[in-house]
N, C-alpha and C positions, 0 to 999 in steps of 0.2 A: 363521451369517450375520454380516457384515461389516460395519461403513460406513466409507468410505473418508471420513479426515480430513486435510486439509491444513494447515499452522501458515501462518495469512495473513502471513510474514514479508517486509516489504520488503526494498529495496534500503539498504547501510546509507547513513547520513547524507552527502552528500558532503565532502569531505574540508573544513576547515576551516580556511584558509592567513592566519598571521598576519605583517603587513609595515606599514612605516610608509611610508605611503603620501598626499601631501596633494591628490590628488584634484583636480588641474589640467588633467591631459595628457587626452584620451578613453581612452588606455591607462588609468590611474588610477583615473576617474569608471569605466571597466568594471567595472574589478575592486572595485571599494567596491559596485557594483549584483549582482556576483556574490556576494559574499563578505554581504550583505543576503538576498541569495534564500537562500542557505544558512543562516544563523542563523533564518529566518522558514519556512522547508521542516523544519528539526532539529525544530521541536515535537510535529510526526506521530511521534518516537519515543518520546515519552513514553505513547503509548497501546499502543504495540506488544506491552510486559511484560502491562498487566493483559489484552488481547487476548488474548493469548495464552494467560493464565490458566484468562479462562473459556473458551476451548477446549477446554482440559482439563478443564474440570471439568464440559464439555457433552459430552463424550465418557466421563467417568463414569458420566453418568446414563445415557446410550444403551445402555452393557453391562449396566447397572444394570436396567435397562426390558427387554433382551432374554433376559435371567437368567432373568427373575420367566414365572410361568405366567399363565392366564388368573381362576384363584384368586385371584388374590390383585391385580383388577384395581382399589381402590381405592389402594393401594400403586402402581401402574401411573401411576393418574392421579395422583397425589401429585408425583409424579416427573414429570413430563408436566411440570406447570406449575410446576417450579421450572426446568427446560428451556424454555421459556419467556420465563419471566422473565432467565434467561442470555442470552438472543439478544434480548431488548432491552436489556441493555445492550450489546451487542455490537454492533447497530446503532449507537448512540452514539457509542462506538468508532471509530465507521469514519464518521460523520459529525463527529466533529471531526478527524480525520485530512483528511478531503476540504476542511475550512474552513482547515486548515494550507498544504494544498498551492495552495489558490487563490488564499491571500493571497502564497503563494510564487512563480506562476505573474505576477498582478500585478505585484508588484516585477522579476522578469527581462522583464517587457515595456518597463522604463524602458533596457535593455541595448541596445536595438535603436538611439537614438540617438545612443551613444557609439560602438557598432559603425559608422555612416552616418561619423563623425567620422575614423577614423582615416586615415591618408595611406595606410601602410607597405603595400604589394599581398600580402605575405605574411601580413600581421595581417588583413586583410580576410579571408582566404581562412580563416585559423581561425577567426575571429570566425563568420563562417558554417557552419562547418561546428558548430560548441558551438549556435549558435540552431537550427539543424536536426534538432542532438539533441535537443535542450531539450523542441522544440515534438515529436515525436514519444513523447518519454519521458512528456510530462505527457497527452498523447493513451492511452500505454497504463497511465497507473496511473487515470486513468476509467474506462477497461476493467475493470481491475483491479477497481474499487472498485465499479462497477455489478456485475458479476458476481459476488461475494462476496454482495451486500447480495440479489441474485437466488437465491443458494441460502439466504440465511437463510429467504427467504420459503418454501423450500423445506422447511426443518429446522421450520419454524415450523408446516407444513401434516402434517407427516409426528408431530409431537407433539400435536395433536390429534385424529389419527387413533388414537392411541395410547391416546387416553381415551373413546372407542367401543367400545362392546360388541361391536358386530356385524362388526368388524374381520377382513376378511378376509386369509388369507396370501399371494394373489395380488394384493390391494392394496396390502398392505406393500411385495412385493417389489416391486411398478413404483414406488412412491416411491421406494424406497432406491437403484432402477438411476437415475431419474431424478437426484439427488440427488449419484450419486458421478460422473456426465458434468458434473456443472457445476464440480465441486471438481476435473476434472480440468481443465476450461476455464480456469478461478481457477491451478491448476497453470501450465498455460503461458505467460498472463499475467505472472504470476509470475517466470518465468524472463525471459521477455523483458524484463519491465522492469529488472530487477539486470542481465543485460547492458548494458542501456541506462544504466543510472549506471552500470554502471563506464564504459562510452564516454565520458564526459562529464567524467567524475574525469577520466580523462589527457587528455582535447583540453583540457580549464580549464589542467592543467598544462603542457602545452605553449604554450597558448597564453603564459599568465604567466612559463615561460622564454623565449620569441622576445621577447616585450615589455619584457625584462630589468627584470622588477619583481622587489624585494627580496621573497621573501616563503617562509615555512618550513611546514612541515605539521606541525597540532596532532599531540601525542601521542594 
């Protein structure tokens, strides 16, 4: 028997375009409220590594836990709650990832006024289409991120089950079927949102080539 593990890896960072730029024109003031979403979104990859750590190391335990017989059911619980205690920190995780992205979400709502600003019919028509990603993409990393923090509650329920005696095999397995439908829900989220930054990667650069801003992508 199996459980289906997914690595919760975002979309990566948007790209991060450096130009000397004095923040006069609406073209200008956009791209400094762009280019501010981006530095204040980047900090959600600082939790991505250890994230992803204890992933693995909550997928040790679970081979670990399904190895052991019913013998040796103190060793079972042992393990139980250090699985656990992984998945709250792994909540944390994913709760300051979400305080990242809504401080990020905040700052590109200051974008909408220099978008109202601009003359040019063809800047308008990009401008809108990057706010349309924008507000859709931060729409599916909620998803994202409720769904994840929905199957911890699941991994959380399915390890206490684990430190019962009277633990049936027919109960197991409807947790664990339960358990690998949500990771695959978390799965397509997933996909959808890294489609969605990359959308958003090229219409920023498009946009910032029509608007002939000076401006180079970090290595």
């Amino acid at each position: 028997m199996s459980k289906f593990r997914f690595a919760f890896i975002l979309g990566a960072a948007i790209i991060v375009l450096m130009g000397c730029v004095g923040g006069s024109t609406p073209e200008e003031n956009l791209y400094n409220v762009l280019e501010e979403t981006v530095a204040k979104e980047s900090q959600y990859v600082e939790v991505q590594k250890p994230l992803q750590e204890s992933e693995e190391k909550e997928k040790e335990i679970y081979t670990k836990i399904m190895d052991l017989g019913m013998k040796e059911f103190d060793q079972i619980v042992k393990l139980s709650d250090e699985a656990l205690d992984n998945i709250s920190k792994r909540k944390e995780y994913i709760e300051k990832e979400r305080e990242s992205m809504s401080e990020a979400k905040e700052e590109f709502a200051k974008a909408k006024e220099y978008m109202d600003e601009l003359k040019d019919t063809n800047l308008q028509k990009e401008a809108k289409k990057l706010n349309d990603t924008m507000k859709e993409r931060y729409q599916l990393h909620e998803k994202l991120t409720s769904s994840y923090l929905e199957a911890l509650s699941l991994d959380e329920e399915l390890y206490n089950m684990f430190k019962k005696k009277d633990l049936t095999m027919e109960e197991l397995e409807k947790q664990i079927t339960s358990i690998n439908k949500q990771y695959e829900k978390i799965e397509k989220f997933n996909e959808d949102y890294n489609a969605k930054t990359d959308s958003f990667n090229k219409q920023k650069q498009e946009f910032y080539s029509k608007a002939e801003l000076d401006v180079q992508e970090s290595e």
